[in-house]
N, C-alpha and C positions, 0 to 999 in steps of 0.2 A: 504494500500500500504506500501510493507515493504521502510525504510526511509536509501535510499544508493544512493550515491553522487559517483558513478561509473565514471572512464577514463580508460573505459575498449578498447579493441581492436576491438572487434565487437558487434552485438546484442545477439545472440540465444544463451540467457543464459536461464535454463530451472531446475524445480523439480519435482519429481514425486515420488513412492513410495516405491524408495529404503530407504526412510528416515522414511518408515512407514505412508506417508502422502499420504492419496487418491485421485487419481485423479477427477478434474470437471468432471463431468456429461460429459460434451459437449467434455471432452477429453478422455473418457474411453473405446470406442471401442479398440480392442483389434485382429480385423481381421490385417493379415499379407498379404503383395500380394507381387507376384514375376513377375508383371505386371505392375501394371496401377502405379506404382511409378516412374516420369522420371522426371529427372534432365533437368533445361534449360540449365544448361554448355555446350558449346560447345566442345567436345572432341575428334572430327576430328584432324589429328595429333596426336595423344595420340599415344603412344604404346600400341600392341597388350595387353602388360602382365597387365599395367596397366588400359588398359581401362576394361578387365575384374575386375580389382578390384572394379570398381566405379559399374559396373553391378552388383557386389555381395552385395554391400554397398545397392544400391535400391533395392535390394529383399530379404535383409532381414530389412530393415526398415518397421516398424508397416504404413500402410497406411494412417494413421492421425498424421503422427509424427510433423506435422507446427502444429495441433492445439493442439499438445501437451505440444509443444515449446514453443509456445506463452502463452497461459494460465502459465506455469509455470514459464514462465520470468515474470508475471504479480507477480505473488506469490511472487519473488524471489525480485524484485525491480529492477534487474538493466537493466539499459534504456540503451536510447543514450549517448553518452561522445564524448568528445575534442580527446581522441587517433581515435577513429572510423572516426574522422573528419580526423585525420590526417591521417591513412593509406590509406582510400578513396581518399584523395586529394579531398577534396571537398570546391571549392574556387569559391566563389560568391561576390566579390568587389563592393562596391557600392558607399556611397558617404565617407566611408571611409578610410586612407591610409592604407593598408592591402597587405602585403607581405608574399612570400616564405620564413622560417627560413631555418636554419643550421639544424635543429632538425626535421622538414619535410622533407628536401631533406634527409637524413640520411634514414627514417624512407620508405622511397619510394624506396629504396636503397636495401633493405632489402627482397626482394624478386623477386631480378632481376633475369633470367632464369629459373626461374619455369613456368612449362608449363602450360598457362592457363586454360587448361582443370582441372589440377589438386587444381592450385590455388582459382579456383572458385566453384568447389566442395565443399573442405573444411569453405570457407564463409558460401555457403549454407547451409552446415549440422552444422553449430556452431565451427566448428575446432579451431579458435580464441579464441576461447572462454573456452576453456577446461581446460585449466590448471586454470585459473581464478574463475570458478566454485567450483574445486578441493579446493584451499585455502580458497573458503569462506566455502562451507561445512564441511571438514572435517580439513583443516587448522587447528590448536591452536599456542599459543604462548609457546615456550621452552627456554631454555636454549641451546637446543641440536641446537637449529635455524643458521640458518646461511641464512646473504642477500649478493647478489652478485655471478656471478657465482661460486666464487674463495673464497667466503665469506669475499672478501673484506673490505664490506661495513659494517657489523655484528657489528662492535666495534663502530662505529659511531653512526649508528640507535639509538642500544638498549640505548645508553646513552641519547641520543637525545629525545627517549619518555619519560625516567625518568624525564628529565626535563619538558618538556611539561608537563607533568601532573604537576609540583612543580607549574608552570609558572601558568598556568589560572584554574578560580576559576569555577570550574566544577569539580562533583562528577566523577571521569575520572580509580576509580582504577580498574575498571573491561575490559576497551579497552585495549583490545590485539596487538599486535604490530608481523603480521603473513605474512612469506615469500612465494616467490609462485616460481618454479622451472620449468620448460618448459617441460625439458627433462624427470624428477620423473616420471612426469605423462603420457607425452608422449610415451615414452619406455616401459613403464609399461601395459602389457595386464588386470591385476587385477586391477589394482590403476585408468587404462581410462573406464573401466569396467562398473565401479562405478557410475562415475559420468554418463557415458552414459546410465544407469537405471535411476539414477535420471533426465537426459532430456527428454527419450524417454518413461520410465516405463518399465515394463517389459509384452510384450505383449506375451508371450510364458508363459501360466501361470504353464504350467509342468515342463518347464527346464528355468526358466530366468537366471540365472547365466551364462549359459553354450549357452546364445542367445549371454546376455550383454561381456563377453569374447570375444564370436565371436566375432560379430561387432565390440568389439575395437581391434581385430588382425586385421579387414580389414583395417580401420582407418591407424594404425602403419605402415601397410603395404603401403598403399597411401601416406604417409608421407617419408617412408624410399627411395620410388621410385625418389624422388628429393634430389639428395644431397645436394642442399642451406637449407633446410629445419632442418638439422644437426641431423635427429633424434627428433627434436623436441624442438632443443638446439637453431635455429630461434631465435634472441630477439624478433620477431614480436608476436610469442606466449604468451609473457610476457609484453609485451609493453603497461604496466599498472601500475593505482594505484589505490586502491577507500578505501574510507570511508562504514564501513556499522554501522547501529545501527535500534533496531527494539524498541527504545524509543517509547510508545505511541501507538501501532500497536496494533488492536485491534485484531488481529489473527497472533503473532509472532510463528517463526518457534523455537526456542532457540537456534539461532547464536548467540553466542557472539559479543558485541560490536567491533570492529575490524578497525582496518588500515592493507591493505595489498598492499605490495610492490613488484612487479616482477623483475626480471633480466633483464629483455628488456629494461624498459625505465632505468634501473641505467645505461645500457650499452649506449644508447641513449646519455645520458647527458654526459658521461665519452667521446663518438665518439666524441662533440659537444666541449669539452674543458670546461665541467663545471661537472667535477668528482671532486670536491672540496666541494660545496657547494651544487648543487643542488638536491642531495638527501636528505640533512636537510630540502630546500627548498618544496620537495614532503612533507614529513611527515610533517609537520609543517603546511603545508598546506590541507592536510587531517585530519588533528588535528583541527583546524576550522572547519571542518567542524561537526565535534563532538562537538563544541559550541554552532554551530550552532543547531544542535539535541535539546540539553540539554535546551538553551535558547530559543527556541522556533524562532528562526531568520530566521526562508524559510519563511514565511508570511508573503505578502505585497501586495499591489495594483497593483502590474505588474503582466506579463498574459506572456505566452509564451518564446519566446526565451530572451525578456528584462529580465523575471522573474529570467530565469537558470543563464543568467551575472549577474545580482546582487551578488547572494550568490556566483557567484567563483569568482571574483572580491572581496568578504569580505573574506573569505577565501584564498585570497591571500594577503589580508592586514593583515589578525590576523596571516597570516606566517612569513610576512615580520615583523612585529611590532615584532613577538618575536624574529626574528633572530638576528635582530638589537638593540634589549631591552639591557640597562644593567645588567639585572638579568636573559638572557634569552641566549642565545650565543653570543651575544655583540660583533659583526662583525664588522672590520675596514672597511676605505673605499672602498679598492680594493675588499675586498671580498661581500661588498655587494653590487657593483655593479654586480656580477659575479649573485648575487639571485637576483638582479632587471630582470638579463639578463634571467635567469631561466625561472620565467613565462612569460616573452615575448618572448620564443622559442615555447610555447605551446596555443599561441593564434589564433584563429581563424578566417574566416571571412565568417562562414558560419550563417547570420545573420537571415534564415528566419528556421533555425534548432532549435529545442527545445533540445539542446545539443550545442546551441552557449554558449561559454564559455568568450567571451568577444574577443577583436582585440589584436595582439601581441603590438602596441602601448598601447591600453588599460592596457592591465594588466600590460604593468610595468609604466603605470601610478601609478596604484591603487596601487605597491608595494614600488613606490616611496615614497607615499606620506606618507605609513605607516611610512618607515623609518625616515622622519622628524619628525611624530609624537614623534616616540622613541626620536629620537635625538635635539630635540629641546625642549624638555619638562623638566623645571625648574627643578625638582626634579628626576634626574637620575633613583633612587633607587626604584622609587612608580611605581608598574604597575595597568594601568586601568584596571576599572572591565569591563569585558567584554562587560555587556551594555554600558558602557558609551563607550567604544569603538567605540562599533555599533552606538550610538546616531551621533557619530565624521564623522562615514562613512557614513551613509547616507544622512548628509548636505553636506559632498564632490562629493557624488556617480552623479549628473547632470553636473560637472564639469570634471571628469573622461571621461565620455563616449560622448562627446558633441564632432559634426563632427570635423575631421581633418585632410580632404583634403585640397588640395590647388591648 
């Protein structure tokens, strides 16, 4: 299992043999039908012009395209995540305090008047997912890079992971630090092209190019039909961050190690009043999670959705410890409350999900507590090695997550 700590937007992330990699057995039929492929979207109400695009969409999809999807998101790594929680709105309260953020409601916000028909479509066929694919396959890290729509954020990042690398004691000079753009790939018929061979495969084994084109003119087209959807310029496209690394995988693809940052969730946090910090706070906290890789720290005696809190819950302490470190961005107090507030905008309380990412209480428990560690620890200038780090958090981790209702 490739080893990626994904807060991607949705699931049907997918590879196949555009990258030269052959398809599973159980995924290689290669029959086309302009029939028995039908969508459960409901798209009564749809207009006429559109709802012919979503008929041309099913009849030119390969007639196993789920178990193409699937298998290949298996390949690929990336699972469930905390954004897929959050666009869904999926909120199961139980016996802990768990609330609506600034950053959920935002994020729910973000696709208001789009016609159902066409919004549920796009779920289905992996649409969320597209541009996110794009950055981890064919992504790199440049110079020529720019994060933020506006490249705002560019000067900030890149300096950001220079440090991080200085900061913890991990072999780290090969994690790339790669932007993901909504629109690039959206608007783009060659560039959606692409990645839609490597979901689908190419089941036209005489013309795939000129399949995989098509199908992403219809795609564009189904997109361009909503104008909330901007072309593709949506934060919801982007409303992402994850960690990848294929440390240890005994069948790697050769991705590069990678943090990648979309446009959606920077715009997310900027909506939310935490365009100051909280983008250090992503990276930084995807940066643990590359610790976590290197050091071997996904391993533990929890099972399930306890298991997935743990590591983003440390991952949000080995963010916060460095935000707040004196050798690491050394945040006054106003601003690191601004990163406390960070990942408790992105907490969940979807607690029986293997994608629970911890309660927004939670997590800015666990980034609280880092920051005492930073700021209470005698000698300013030493930072912990990573394990001992870990050893710290997990005699505090039953004390973090322990009910807190009332």
């Amino acid at each position: 299992m490739k080893k990626t700590l994904s807060m991607a937007a949705s699931l049907a992330i997918a590879a196949t043999c555009a990258l030269g990699m052959a398809l599973p057995a159980h995924a290689a039929d290669t029959t086309v039908t302009n029939r028995s492929l039908q969508s459960p979207i409901d798209t009564s109400g749809m207009a006429p012009q559109t709802k012919a695009i979503v008929d041309k969409i099913q009849a030119t999809l390969p007639a196993d395209w789920e178990s193409r999807v699937k298998a290949a998101r298996a390949k690929y790594g990336l699972n469930e995540s905390q954004w897929s929680e959050i666009r869904d709105s999926v909120i199961n309260p139980g016996d802990h305090q768990c609330q609506r953020t600034e950053l959920t409601t935002y994020a729910n916000s973000l696709l208001d008047g789009v016609h159902p028909g066409v919004l549920g479509n796009l779920r289905f066929y992996g649409g969320f997912d597209w541009a996110a694919f794009d950055a981890l396959i064919v992504g790199t890290e440049s110079k020529s890079n720019t994060f933020g729509v506006n490249g705002e954020y560019t000067q900030k990042l890149t300096a950001e992971m220079k440090n991080l690398k200085r900061f913890w004691d991990i072999d780290s000079a090969g994690i790339q630090l790669v932007p993901m753009h909504g629109a690039d790939v959206l608007s783009s018929p060659e560039r959606l092209a692409h990645v839609l061979s490597v979901m689908y495969g190419n089941p036209i084994e005489e013309a795939p190019r000129e399949w995989a084109v098509g199908l992403a003119e219809l795609f564009i087209e189904l997109i361009d039909s909503e104008p909330v959807l901007q072309g593709g310029a949506n934060p919801m496209f982007t409303f992402n961050a994850f960690a990848y690394s294929e440390k240890g995988d005994p069948e790697p693809l050769g991705v590069s190690d990678r943090i990648v940052v979309g446009d959606g969730i920077l715009q997310g946090m900027t909506a939310v009043g935490l365009g100051d910090v909280a983008p250090r706070a992503i990276v930084g906290h995807e940066f643990g999670h590359h610790v976590q890789f290197q050091k071997d720290l996904f391993e533990s005696d929890l099972t399930g959705p306890e298991a997935t809190r743990r590591t983003e819950l440390m991952a949000d302490a080995f963010g916060t410890y460095y935000l707040t470190h004196a050798r690491g961005e050394s945040l006054n107090a106003a601003r690191l409350l601004k990163s406390e507030k960070s990942f408790y905008q992105v907490g969940d309380c979807s607690f029986t999900s293997r994608g629970h990412h911890g309660t927004p209480n939670q997590r800015l428990a666990s980034s609280t507590w880092a920051a005492s560690v930073a700021n209470d620890a005698a000698n300013q200038g030493h930072i912990l090695p990573s394990l001992k780090f870990d050893e710290l958090f997990e005699a505090k981790l039953p004390d973090l997550v322990k009910p807190d209702a009332v």
